[in-house]
C-alpha positions as a Python dict, from the first residue, in 0.01 Angstrom:
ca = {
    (1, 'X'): (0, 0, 0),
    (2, 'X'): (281, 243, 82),
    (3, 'X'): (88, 553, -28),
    (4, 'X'): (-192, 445, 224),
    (5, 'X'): (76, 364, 508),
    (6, 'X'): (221, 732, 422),
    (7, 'X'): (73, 878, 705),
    (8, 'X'): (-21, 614, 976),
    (9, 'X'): (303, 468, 963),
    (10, 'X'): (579, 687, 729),
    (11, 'X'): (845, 481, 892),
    (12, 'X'): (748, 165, 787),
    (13, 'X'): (656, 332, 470),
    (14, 'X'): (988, 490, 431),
    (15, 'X'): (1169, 140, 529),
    (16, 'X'): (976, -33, 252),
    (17, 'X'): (1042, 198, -14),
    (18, 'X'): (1464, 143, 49),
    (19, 'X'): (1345, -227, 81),
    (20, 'X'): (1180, -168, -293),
    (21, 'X'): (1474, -4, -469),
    (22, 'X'): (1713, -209, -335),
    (23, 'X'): (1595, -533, -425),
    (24, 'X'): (1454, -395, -777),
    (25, 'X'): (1828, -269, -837),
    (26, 'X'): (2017, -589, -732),
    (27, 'X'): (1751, -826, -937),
    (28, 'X'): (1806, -615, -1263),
    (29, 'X'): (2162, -583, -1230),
    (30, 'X'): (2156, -955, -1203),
    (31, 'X'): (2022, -996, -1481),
    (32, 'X'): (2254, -792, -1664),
    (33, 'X'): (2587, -947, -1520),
    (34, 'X'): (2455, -1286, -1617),
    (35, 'X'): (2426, -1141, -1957),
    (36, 'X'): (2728, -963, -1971),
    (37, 'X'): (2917, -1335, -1832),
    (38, 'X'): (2759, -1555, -2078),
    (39, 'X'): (2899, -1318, -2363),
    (40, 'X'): (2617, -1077, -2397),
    (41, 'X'): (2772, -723, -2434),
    (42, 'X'): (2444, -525, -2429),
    (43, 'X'): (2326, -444, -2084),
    (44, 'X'): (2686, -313, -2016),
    (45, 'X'): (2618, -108, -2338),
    (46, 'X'): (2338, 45, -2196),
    (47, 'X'): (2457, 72, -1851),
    (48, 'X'): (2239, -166, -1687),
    (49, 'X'): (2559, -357, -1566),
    (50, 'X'): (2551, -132, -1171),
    (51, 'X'): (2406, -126, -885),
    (52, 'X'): (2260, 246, -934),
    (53, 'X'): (1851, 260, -915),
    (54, 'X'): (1801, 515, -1163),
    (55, 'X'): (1895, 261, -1413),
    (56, 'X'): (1671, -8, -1280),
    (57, 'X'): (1333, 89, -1161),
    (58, 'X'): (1027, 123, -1378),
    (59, 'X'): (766, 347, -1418),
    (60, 'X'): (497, 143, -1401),
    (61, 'X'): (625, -117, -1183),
    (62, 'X'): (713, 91, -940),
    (63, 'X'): (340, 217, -906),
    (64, 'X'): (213, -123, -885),
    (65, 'X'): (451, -171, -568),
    (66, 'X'): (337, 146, -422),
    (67, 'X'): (-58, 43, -513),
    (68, 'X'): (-45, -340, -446),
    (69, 'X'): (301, -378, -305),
    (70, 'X'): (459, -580, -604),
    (71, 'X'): (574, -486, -909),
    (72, 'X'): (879, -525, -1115),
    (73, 'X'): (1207, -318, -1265),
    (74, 'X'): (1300, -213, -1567),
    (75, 'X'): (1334, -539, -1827),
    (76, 'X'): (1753, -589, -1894),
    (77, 'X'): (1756, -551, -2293),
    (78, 'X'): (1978, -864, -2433),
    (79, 'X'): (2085, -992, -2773),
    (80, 'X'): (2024, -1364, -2770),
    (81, 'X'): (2251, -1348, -3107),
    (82, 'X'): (2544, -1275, -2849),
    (83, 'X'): (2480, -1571, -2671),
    (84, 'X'): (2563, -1934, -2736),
    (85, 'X'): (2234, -2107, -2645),
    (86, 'X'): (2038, -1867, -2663),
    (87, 'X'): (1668, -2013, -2537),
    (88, 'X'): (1854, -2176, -2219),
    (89, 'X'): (2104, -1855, -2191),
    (90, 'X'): (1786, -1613, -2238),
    (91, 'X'): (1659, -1889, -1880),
    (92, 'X'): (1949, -1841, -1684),
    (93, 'X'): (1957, -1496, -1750),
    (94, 'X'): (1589, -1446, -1626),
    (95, 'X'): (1664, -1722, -1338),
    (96, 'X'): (1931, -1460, -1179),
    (97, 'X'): (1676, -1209, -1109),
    (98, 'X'): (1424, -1411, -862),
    (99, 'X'): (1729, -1625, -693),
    (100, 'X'): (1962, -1263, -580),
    (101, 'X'): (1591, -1140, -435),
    (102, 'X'): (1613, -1505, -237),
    (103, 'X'): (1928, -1519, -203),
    (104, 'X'): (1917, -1148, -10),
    (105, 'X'): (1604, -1247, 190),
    (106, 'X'): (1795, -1540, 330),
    (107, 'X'): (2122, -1357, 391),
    (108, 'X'): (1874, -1080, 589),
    (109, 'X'): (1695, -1384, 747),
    (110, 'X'): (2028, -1487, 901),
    (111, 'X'): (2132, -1156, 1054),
    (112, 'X'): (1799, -1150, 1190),
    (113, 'X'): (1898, -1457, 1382),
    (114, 'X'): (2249, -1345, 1491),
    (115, 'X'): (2057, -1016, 1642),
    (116, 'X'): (1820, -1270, 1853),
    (117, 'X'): (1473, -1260, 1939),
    (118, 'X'): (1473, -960, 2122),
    (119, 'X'): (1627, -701, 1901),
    (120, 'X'): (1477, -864, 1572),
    (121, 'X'): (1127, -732, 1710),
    (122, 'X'): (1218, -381, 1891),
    (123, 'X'): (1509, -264, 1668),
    (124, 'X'): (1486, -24, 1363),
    (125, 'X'): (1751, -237, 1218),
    (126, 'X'): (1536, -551, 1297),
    (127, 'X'): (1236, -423, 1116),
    (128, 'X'): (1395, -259, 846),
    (129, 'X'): (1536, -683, 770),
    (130, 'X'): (1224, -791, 838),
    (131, 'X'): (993, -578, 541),
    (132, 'X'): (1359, -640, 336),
    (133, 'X'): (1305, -1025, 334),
    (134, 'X'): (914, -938, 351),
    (135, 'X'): (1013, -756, -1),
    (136, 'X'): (1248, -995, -191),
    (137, 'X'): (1002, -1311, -149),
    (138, 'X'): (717, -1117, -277),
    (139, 'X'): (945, -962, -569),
    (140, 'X'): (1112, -1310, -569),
    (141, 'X'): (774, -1511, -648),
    (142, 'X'): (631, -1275, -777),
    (143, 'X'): (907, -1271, -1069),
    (144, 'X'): (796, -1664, -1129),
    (145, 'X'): (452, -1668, -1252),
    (146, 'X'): (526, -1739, -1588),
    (147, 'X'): (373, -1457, -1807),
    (148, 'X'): (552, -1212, -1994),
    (149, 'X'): (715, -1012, -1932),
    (150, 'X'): (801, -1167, -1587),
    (151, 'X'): (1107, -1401, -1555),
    (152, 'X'): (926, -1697, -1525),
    (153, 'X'): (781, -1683, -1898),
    (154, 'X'): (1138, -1642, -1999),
    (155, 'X'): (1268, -1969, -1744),
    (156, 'X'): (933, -2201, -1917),
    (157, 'X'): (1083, -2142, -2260),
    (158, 'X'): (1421, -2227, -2132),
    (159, 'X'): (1296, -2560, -2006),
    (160, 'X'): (1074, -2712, -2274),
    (161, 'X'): (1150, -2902, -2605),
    (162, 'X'): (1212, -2686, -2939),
    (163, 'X'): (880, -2724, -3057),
    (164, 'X'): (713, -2639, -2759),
    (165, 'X'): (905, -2324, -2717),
    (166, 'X'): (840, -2209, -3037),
    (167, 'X'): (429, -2221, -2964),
    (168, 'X'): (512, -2109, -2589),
    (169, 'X'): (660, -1799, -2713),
    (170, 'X'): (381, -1722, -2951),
    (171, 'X'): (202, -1611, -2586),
    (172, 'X'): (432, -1332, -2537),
    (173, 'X'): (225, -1119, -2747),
    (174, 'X'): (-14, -1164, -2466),
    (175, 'X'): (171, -1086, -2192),
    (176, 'X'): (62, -765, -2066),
    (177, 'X'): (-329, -840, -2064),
    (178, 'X'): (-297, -1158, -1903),
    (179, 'X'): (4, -1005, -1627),
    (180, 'X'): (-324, -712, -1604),
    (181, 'X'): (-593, -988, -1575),
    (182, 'X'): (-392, -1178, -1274),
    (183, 'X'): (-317, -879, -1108),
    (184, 'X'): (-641, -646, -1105),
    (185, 'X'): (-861, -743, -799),
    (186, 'X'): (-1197, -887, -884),
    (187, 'X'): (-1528, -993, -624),
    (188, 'X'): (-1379, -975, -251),
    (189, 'X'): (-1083, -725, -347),
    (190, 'X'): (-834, -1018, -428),
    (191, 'X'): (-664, -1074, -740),
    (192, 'X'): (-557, -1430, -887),
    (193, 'X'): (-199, -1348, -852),
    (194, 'X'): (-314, -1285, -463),
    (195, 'X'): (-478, -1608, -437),
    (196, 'X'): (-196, -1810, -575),
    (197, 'X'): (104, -1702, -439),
    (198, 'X'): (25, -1500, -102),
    (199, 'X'): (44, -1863, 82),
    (200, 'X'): (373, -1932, -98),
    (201, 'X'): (466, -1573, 24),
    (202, 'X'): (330, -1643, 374),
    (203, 'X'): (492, -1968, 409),
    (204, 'X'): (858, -1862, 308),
    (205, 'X'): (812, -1553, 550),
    (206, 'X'): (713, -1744, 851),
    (207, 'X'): (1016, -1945, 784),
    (208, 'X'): (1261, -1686, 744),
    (209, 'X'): (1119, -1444, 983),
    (210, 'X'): (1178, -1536, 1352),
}
């Protein structure tokens, strides 16, 4: 996506890049302050508990933004023996990630509408918010589908009954062959993970973007 764009379009390019590392840095260090608050001592440990990128992004989910534009940081390492509930901790903690990337697409959203119409559509500043809330939804959603090692696998074992979490986390074993079977494009060039939550991507954009 952005290595394509390099050339026909390097601003843009450039613009979503700083849109990437920003939102991959404030979504991991979410996750590692909720840790850290709910008792958790071992992101600060390992200096996951800052705002600085080179603590934060990923190898390999930083190619798949640059490839497919999403992709994820680097997972916040936790001891769920540090923390007092630890299946519905180990939720909240993976909850913070996806809500800062919403919560900074919305707070973008409204300076978009302070700037007006106008200046939202010809302004540097006004496109640069525009890929930035563009960025956190998809990061945002993205983070949801429950498979590990996304968030959302972590938020379904938060939710269901003892029992079920105990069979639901047998499936983390699986994680990274079913998060490569959603994501790798099949017939027509689209992926499942395309399929399902572009419209929920499209949707929240058209709302936020004027």
């Amino acid at each position: 996506m952005v290595l394509s764009e390099l050339f026909s379009n390097p601003v843009g390019a450039i613009l979503f890049l700083v849109s990437i590392v920003i939102a991959v840095s404030v979504h991991e260090f979410s996750h590692a302050k909720t840790a850290d608050n709910l008792g958790d001592p071992t992101p600060k440990l390992q200096g996951r508990v800052t705002l600085d990128p080179r603590s934060h992004l990923d190898p390999m989910g930083s190619l798949l933004f640059l490839l497919f534009g999403f992709g994820w940081g680097k997972p916040v390492p936790y001891d769920p023996y540090n923390l007092k509930n630890p299946r519905k901790d180990a939720a909240m903690i993976a909850l913070a990630g996806p809500m800062s990337n919403f919560g900074m697409a919305i707070g973008a959203s409204i300076l978009l509408h302070i700037m007006g119409l106008q200046m939202a559509h010809t302004s540097i500043i006004g496109a640069f918010l525009s890929i930035f809330i563009s960025t956190n939804l998809v990061l945002g959603v993205f983070n949801f589908v429950p498979v590990a090692p996304l968030d959302g696998f972590r938020i379904i074992g938060g939710l269901v009954s003892d029992d079920q979490a105990e069979e639901w986390y047998k499936l983390e074993r699986y994680g990274f062959i079913l998060l490569l079977f959603i994501i790798l494009p099949f017939a027509g060039g689209r992926s499942i993970l395309q399929t399902f939550i572009s419209p929920v991507i499209s949707f929240l954009t058209g709302i936020l973007i004027p």
